[in-house]
mmCIF file as Biopython writes it, N, C-alpha, C and O atoms, coordinates in Angstrom:
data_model
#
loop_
_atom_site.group_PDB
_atom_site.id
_atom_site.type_symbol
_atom_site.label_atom_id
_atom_site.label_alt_id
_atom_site.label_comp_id
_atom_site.label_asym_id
_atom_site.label_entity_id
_atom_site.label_seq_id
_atom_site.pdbx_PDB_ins_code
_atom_site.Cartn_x
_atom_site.Cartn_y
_atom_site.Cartn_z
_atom_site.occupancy
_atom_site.B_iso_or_equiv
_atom_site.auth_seq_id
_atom_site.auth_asym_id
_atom_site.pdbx_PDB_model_num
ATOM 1   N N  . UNK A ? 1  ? -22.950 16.782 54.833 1.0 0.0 1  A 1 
ATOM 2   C CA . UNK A ? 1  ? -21.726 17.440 54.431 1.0 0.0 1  A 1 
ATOM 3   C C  . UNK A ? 1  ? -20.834 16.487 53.653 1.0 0.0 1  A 1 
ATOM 4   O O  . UNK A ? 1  ? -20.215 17.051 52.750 1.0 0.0 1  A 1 
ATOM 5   N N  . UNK A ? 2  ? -20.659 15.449 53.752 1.0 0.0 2  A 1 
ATOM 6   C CA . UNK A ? 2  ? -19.688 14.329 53.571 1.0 0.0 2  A 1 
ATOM 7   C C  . UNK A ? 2  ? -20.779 14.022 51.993 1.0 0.0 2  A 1 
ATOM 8   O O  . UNK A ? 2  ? -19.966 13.668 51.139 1.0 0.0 2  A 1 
ATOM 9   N N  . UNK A ? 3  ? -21.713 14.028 51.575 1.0 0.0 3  A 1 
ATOM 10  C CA . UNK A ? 3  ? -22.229 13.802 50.359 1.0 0.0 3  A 1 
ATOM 11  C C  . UNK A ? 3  ? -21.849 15.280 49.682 1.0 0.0 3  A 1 
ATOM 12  O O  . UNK A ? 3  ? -21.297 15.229 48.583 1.0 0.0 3  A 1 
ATOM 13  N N  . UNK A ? 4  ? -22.065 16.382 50.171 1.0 0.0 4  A 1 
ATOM 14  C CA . UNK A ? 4  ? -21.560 17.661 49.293 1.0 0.0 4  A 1 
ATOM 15  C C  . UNK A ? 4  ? -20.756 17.761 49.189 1.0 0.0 4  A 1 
ATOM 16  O O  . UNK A ? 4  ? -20.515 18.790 48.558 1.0 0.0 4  A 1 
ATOM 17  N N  . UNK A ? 5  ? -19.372 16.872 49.647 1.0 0.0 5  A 1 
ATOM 18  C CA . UNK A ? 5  ? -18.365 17.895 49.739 1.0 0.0 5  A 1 
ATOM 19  C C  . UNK A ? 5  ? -17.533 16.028 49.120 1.0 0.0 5  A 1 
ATOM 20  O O  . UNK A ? 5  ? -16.455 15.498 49.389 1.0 0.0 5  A 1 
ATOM 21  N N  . UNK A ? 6  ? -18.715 15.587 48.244 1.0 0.0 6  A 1 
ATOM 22  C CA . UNK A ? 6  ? -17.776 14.099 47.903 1.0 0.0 6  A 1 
ATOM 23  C C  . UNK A ? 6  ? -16.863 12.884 48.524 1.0 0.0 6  A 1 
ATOM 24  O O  . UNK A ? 6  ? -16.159 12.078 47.916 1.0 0.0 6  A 1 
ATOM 25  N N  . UNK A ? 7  ? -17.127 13.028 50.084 1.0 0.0 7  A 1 
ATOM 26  C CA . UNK A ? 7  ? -16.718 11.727 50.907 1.0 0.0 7  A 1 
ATOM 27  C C  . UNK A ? 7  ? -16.808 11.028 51.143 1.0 0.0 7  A 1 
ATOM 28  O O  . UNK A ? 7  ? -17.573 10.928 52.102 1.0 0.0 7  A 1 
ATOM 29  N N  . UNK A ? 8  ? -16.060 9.450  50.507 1.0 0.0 8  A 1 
ATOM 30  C CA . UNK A ? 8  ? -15.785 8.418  50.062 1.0 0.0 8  A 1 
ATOM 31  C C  . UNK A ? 8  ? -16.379 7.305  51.893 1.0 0.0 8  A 1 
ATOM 32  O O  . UNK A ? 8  ? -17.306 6.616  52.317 1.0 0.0 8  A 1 
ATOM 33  N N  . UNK A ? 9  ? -15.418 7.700  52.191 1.0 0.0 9  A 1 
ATOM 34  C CA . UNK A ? 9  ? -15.021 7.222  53.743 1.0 0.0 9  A 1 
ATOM 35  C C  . UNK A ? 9  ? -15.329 8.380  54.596 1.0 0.0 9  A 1 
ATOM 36  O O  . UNK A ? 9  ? -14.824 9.495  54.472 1.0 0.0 9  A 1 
ATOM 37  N N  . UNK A ? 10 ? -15.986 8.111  55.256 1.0 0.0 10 A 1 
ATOM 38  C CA . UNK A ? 10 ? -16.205 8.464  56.735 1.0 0.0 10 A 1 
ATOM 39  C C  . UNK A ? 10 ? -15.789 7.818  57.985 1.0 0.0 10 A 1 
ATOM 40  O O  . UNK A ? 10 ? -15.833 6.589  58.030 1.0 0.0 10 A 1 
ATOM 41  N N  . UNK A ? 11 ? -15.393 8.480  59.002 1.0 0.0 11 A 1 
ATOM 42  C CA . UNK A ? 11 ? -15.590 7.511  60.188 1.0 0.0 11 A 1 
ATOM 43  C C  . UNK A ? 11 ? -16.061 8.556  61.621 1.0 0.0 11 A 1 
ATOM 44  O O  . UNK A ? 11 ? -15.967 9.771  61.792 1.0 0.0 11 A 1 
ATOM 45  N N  . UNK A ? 12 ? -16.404 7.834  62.189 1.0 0.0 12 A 1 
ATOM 46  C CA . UNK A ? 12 ? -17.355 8.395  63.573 1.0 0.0 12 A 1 
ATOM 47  C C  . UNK A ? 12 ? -16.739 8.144  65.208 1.0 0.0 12 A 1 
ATOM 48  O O  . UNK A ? 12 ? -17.269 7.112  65.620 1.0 0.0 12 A 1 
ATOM 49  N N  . UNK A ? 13 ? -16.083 8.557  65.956 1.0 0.0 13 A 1 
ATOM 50  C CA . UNK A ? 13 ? -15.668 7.903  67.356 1.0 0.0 13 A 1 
ATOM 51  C C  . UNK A ? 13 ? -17.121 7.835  67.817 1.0 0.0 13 A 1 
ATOM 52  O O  . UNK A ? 13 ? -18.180 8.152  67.276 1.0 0.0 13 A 1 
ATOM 53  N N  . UNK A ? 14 ? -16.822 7.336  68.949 1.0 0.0 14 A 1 
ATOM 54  C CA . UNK A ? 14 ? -17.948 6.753  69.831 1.0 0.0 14 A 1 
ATOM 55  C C  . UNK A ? 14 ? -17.392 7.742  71.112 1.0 0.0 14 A 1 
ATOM 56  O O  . UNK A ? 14 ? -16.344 7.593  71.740 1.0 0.0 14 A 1 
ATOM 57  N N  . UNK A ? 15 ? -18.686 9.057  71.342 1.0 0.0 15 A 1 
ATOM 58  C CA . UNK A ? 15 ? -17.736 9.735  71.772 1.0 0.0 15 A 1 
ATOM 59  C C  . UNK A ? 15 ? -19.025 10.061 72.805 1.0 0.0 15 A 1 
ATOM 60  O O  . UNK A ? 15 ? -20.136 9.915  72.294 1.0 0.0 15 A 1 
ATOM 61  N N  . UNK A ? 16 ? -18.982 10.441 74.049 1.0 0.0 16 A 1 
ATOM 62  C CA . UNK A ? 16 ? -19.677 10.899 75.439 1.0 0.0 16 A 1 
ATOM 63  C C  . UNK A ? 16 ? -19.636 9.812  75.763 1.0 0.0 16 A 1 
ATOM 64  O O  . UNK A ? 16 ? -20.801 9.468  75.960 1.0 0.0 16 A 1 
ATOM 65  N N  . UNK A ? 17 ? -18.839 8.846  75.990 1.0 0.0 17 A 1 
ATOM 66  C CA . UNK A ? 17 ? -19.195 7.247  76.159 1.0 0.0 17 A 1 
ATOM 67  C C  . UNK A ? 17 ? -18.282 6.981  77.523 1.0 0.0 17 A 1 
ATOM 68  O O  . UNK A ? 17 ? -18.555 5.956  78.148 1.0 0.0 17 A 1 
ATOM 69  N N  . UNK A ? 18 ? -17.204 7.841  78.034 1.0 0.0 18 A 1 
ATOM 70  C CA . UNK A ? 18 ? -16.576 7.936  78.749 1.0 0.0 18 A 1 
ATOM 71  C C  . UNK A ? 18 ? -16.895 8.515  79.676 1.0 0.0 18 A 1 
ATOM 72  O O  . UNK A ? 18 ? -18.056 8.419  80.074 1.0 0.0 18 A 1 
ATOM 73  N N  . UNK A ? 19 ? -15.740 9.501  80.486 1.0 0.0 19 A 1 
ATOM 74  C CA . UNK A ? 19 ? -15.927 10.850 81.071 1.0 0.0 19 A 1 
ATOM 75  C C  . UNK A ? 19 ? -17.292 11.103 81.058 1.0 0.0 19 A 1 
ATOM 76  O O  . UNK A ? 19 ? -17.780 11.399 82.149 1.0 0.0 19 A 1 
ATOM 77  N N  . UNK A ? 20 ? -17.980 11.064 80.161 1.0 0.0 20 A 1 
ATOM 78  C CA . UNK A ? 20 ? -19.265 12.102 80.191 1.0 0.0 20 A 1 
ATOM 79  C C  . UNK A ? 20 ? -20.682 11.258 80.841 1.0 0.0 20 A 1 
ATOM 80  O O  . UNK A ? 20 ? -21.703 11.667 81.394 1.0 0.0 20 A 1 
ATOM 81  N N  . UNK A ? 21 ? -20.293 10.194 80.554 1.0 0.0 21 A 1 
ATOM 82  C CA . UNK A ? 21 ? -21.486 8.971  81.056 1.0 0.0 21 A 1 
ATOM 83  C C  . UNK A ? 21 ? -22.313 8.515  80.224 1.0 0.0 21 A 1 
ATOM 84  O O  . UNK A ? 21 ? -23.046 7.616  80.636 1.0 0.0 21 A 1 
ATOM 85  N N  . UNK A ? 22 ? -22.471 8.979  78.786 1.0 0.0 22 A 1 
ATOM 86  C CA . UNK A ? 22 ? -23.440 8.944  78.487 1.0 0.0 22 A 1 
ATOM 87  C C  . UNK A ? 22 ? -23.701 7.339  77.850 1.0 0.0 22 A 1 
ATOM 88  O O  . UNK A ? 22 ? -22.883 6.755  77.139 1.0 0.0 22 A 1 
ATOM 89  N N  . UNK A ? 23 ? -24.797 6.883  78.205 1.0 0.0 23 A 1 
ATOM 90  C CA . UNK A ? 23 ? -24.866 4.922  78.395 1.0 0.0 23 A 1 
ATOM 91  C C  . UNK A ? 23 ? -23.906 4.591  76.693 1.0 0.0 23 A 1 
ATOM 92  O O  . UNK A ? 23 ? -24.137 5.248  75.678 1.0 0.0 23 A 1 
ATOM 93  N N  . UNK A ? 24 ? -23.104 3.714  76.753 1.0 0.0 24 A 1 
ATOM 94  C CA . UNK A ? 24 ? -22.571 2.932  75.723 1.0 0.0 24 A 1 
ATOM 95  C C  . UNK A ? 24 ? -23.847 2.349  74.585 1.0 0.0 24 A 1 
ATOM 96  O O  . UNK A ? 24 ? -24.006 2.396  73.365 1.0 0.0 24 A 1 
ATOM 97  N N  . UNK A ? 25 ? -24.556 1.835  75.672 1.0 0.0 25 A 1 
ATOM 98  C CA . UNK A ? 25 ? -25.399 0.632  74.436 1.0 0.0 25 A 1 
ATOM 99  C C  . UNK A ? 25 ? -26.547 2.118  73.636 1.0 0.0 25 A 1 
ATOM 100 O O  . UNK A ? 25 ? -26.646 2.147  72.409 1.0 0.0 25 A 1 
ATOM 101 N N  . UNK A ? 26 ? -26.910 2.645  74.057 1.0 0.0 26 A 1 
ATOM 102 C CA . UNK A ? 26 ? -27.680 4.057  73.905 1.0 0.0 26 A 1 
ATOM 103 C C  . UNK A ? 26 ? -27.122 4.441  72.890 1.0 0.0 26 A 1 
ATOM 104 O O  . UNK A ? 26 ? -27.725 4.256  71.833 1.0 0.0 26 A 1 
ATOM 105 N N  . UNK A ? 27 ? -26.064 4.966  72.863 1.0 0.0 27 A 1 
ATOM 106 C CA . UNK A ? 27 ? -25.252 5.950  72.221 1.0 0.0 27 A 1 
ATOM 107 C C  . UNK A ? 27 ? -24.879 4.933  70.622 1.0 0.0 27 A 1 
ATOM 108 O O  . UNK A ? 27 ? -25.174 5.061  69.434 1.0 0.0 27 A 1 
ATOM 109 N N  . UNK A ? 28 ? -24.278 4.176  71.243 1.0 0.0 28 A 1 
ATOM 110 C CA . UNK A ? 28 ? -24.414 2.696  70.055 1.0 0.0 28 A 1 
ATOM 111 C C  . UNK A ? 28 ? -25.516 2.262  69.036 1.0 0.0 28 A 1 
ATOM 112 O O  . UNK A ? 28 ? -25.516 1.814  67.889 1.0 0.0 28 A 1 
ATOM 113 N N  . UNK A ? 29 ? -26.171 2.496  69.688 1.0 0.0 29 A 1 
ATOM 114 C CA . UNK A ? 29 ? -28.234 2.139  68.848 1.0 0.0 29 A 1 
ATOM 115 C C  . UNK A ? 29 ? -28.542 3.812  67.850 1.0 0.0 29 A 1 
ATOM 116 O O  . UNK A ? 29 ? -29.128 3.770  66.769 1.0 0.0 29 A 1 
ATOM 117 N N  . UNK A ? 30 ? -28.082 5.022  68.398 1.0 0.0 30 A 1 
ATOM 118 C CA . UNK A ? 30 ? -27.844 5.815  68.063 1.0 0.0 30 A 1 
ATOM 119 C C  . UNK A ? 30 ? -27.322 6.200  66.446 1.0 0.0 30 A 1 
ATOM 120 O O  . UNK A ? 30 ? -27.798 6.619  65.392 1.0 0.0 30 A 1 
ATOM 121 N N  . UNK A ? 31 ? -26.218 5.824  66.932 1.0 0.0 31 A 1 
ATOM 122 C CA . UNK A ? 31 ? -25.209 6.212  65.696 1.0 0.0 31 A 1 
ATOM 123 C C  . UNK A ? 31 ? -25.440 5.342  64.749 1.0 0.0 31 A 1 
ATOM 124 O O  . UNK A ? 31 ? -25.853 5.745  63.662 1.0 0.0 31 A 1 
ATOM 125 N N  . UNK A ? 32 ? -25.189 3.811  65.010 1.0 0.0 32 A 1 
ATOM 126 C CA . UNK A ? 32 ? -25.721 2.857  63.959 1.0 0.0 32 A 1 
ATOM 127 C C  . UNK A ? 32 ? -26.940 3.425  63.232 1.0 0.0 32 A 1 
ATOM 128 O O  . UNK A ? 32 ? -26.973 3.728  62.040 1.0 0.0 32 A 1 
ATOM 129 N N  . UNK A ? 33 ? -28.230 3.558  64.377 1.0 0.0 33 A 1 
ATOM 130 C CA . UNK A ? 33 ? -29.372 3.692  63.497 1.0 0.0 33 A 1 
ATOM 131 C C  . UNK A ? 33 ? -29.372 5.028  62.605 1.0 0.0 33 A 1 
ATOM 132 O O  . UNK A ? 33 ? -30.037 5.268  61.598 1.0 0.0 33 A 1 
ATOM 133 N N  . UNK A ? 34 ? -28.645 5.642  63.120 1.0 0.0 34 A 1 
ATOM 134 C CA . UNK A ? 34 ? -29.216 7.220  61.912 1.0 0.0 34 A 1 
ATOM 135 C C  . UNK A ? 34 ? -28.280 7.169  60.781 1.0 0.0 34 A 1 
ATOM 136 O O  . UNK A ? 34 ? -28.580 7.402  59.610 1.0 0.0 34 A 1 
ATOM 137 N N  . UNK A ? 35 ? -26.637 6.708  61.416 1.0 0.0 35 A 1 
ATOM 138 C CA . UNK A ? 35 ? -26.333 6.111  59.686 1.0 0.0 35 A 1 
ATOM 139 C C  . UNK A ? 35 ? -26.863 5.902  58.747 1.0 0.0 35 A 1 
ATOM 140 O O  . UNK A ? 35 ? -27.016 6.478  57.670 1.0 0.0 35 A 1 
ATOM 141 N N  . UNK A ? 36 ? -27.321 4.561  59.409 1.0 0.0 36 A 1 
ATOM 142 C CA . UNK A ? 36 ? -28.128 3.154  58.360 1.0 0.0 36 A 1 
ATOM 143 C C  . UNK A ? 36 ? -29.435 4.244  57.753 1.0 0.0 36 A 1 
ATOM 144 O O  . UNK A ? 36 ? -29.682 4.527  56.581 1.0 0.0 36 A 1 
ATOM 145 N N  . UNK A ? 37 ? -29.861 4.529  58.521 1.0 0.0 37 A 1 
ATOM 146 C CA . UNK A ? 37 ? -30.945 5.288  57.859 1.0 0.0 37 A 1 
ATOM 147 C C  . UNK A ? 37 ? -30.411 6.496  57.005 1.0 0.0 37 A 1 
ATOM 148 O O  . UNK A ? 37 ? -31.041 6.815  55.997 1.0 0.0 37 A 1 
ATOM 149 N N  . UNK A ? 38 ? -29.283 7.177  57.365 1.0 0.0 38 A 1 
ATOM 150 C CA . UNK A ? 38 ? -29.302 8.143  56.738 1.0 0.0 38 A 1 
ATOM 151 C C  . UNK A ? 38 ? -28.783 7.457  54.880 1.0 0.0 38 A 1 
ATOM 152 O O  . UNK A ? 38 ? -29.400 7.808  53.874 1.0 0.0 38 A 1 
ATOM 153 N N  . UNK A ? 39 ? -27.750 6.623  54.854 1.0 0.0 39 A 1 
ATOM 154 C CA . UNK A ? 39 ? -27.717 5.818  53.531 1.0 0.0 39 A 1 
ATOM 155 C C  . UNK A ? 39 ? -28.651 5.137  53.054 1.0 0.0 39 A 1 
ATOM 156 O O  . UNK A ? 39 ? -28.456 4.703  51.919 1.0 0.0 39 A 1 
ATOM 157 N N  . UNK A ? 40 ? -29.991 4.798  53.741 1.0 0.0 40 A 1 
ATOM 158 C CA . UNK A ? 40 ? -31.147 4.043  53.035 1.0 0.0 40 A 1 
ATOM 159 C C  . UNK A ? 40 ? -31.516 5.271  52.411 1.0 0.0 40 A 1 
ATOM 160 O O  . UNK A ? 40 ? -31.642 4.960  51.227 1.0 0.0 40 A 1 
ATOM 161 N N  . UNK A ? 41 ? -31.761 6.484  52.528 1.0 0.0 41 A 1 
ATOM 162 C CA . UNK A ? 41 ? -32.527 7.299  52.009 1.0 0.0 41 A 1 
ATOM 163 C C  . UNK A ? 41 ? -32.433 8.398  51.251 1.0 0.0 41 A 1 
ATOM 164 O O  . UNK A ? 41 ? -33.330 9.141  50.851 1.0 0.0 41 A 1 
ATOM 165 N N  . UNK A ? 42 ? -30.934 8.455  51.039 1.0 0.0 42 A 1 
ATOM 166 C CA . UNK A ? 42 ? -30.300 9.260  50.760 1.0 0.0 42 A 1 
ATOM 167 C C  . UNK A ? 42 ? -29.317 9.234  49.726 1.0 0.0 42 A 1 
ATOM 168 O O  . UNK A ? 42 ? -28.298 8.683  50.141 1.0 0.0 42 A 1 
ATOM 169 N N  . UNK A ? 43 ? -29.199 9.713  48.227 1.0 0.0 43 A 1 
ATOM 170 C CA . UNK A ? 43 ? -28.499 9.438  47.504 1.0 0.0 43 A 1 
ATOM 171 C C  . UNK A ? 43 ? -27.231 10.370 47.505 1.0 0.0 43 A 1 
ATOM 172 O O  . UNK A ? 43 ? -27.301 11.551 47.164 1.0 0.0 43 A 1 
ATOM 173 N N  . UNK A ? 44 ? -25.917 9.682  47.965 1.0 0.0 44 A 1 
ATOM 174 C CA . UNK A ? 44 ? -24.654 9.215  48.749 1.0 0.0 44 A 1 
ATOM 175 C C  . UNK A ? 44 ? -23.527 8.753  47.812 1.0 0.0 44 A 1 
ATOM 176 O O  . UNK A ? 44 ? -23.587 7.736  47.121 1.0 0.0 44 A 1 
ATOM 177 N N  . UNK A ? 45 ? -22.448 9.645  47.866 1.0 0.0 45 A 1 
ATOM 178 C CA . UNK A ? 45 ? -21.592 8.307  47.146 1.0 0.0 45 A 1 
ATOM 179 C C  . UNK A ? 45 ? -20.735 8.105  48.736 1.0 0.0 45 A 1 
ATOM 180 O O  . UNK A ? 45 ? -19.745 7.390  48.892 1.0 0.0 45 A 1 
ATOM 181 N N  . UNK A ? 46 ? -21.272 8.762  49.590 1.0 0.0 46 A 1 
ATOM 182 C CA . UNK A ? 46 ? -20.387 7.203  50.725 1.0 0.0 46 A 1 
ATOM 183 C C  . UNK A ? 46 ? -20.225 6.281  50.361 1.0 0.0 46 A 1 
ATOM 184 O O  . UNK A ? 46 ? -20.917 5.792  49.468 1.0 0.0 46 A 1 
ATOM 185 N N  . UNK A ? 47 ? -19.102 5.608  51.001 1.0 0.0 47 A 1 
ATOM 186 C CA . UNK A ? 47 ? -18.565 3.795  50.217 1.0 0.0 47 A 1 
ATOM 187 C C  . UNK A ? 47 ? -18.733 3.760  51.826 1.0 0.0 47 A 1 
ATOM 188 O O  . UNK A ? 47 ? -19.811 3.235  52.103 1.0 0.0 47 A 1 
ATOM 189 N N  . UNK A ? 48 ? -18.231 4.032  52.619 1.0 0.0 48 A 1 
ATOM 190 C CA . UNK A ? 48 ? -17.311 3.051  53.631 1.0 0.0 48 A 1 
ATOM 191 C C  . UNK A ? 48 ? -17.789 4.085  54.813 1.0 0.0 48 A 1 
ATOM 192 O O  . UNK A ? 48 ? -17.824 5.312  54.721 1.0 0.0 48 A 1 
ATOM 193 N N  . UNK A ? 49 ? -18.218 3.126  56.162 1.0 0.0 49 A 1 
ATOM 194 C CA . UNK A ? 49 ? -18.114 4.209  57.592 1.0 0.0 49 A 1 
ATOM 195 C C  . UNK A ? 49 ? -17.913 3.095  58.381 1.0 0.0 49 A 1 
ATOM 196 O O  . UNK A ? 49 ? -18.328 1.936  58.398 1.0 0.0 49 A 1 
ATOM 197 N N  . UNK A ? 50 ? -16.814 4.085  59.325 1.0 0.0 50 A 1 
ATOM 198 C CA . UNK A ? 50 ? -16.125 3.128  60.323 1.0 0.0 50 A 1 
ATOM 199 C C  . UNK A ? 50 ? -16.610 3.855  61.292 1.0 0.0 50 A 1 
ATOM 200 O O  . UNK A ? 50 ? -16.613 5.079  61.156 1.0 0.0 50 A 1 
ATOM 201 N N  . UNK A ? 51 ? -17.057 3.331  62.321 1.0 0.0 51 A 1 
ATOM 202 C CA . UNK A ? 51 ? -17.343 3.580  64.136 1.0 0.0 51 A 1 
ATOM 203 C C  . UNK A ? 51 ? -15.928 3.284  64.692 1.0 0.0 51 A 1 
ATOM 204 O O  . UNK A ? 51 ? -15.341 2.236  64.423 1.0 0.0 51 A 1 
ATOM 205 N N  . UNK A ? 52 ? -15.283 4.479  65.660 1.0 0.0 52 A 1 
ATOM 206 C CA . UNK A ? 52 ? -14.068 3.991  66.181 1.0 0.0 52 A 1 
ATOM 207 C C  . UNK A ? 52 ? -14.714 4.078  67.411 1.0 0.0 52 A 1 
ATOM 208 O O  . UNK A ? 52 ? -15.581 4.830  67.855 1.0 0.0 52 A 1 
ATOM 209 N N  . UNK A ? 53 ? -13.844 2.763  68.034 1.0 0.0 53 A 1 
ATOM 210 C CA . UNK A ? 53 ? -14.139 2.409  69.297 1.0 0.0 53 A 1 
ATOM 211 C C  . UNK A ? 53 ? -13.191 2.446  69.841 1.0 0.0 53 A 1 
ATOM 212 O O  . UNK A ? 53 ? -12.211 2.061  69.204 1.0 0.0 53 A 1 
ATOM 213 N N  . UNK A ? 54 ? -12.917 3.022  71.604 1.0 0.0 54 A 1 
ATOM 214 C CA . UNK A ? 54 ? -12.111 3.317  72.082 1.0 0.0 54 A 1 
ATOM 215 C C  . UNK A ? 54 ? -11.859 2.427  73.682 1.0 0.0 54 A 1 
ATOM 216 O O  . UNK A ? 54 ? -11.026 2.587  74.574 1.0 0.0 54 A 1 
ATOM 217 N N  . UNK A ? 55 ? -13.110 1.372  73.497 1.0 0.0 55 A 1 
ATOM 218 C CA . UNK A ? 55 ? -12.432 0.298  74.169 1.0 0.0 55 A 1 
ATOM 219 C C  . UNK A ? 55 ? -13.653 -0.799 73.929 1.0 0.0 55 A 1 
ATOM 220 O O  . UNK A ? 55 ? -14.816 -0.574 73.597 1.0 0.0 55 A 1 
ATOM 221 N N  . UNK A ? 56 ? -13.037 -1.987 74.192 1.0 0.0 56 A 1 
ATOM 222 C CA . UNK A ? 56 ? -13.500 -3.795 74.301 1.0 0.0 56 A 1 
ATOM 223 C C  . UNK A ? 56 ? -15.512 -3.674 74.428 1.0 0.0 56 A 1 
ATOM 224 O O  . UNK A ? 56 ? -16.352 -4.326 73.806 1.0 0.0 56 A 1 
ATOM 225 N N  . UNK A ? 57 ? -15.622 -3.054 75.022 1.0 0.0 57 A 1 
ATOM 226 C CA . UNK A ? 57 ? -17.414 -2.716 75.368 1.0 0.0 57 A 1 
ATOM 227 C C  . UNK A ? 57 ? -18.037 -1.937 74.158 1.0 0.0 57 A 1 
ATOM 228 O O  . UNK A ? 57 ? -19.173 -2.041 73.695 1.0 0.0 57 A 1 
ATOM 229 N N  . UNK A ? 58 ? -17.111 -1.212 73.807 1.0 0.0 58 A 1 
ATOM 230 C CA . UNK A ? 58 ? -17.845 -0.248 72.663 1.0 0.0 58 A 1 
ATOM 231 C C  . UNK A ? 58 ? -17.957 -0.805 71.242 1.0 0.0 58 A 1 
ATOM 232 O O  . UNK A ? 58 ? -18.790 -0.545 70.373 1.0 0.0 58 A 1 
ATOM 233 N N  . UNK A ? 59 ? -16.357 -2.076 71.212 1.0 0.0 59 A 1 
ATOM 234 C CA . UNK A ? 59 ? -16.260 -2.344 69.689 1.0 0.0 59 A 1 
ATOM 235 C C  . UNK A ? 59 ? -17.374 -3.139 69.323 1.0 0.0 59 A 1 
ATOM 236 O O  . UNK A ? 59 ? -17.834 -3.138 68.182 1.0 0.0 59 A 1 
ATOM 237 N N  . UNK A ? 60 ? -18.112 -4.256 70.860 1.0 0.0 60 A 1 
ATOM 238 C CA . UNK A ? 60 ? -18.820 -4.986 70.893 1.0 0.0 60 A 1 
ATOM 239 C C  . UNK A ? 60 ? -20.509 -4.718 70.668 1.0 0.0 60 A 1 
ATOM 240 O O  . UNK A ? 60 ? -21.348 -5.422 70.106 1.0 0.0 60 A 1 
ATOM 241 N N  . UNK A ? 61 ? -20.571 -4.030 71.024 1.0 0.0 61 A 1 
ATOM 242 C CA . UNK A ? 61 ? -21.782 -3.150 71.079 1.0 0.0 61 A 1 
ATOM 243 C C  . UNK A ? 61 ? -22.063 -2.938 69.303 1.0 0.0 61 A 1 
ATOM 244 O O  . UNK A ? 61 ? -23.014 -3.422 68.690 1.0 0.0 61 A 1 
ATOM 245 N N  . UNK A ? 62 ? -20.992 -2.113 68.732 1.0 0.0 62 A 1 
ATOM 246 C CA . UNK A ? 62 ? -21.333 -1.836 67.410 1.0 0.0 62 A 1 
ATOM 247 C C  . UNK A ? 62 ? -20.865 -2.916 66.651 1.0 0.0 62 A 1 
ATOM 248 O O  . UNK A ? 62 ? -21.307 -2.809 65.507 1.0 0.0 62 A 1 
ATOM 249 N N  . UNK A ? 63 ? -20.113 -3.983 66.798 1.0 0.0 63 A 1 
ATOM 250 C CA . UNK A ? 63 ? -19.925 -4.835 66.229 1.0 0.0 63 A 1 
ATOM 251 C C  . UNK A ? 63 ? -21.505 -6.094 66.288 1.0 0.0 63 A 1 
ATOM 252 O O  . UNK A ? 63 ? -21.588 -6.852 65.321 1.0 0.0 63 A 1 
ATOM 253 N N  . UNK A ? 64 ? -22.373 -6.189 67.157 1.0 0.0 64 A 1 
ATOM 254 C CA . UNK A ? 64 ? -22.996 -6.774 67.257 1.0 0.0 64 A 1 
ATOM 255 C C  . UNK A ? 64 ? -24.672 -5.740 66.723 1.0 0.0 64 A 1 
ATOM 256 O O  . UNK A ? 64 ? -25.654 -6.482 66.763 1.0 0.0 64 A 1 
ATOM 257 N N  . UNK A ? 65 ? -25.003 -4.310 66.296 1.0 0.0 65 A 1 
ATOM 258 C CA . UNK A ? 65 ? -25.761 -3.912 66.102 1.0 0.0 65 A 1 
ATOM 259 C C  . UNK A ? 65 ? -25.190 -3.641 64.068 1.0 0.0 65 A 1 
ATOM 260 O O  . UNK A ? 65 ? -25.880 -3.963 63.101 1.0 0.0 65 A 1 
ATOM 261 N N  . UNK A ? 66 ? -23.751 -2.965 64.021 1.0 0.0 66 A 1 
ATOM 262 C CA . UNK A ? 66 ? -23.686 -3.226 62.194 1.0 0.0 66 A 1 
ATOM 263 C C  . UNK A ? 66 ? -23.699 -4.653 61.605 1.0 0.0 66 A 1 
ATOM 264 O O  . UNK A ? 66 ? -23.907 -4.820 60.403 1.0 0.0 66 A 1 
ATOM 265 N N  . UNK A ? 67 ? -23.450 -5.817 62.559 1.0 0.0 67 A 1 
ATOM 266 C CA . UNK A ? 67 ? -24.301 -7.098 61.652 1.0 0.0 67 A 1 
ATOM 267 C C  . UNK A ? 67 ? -25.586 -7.435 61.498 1.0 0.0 67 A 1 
ATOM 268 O O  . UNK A ? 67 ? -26.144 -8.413 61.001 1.0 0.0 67 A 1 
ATOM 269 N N  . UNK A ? 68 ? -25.997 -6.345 62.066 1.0 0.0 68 A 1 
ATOM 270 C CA . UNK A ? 68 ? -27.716 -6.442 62.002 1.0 0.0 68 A 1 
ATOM 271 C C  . UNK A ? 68 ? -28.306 -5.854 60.692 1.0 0.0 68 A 1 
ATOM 272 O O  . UNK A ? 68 ? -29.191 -6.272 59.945 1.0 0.0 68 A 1 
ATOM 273 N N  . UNK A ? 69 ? -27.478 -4.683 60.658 1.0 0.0 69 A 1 
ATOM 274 C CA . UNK A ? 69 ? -28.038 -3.167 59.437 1.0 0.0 69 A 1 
ATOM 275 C C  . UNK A ? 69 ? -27.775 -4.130 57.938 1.0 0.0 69 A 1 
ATOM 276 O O  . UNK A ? 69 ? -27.989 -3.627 56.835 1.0 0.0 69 A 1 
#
C-alpha cells in the first residue's frame, strides 16, 4: 500500500509485545525480516522506516537486528 499510494516514510510500532505476550525477540526478527525483504525485492520509492519502540527491551532488540540488514 505505502508503494501505491507513494510513501516516502513509513513507520511500524512494535505491537502484541505487551498485554498480549507475544515474545519481543520473535516479533522483532519478524518485522525486521519481512521489511528488509520486502525492499530487497520490490521496486519502492520508500526512503525511510522507523520501528517504534515502546520500551528499553524492544528498542534493543531492533536496534541490534537493523544493524545487521
Amino acid at each position: 500500500m505505502a508503494s501505491e499510494n507513494g510513501v516516502k516514510t513509513i513507520a511500524f510500532p512494535n505491537i502484541s509485545t505487551g498485554i498480549y505476550g507475544f515474545p519481543k525477540e520473535q516479533a522483532s526478527k519478524i518485522a525486521v525480516s519481512a521489511v528488509a525483504d520486502f525492499l530487497k525485492n520490490n521496486e519502492t520509492c520508500v526512503e525511510s522506516v522507523i520501528f517504534v519502540c515502546f520500551d528499553q527491551e524492544n528498542f534493543e532488540l531492533y536496534k541490534g537486528l537493523v544493524g545487521k540488514v
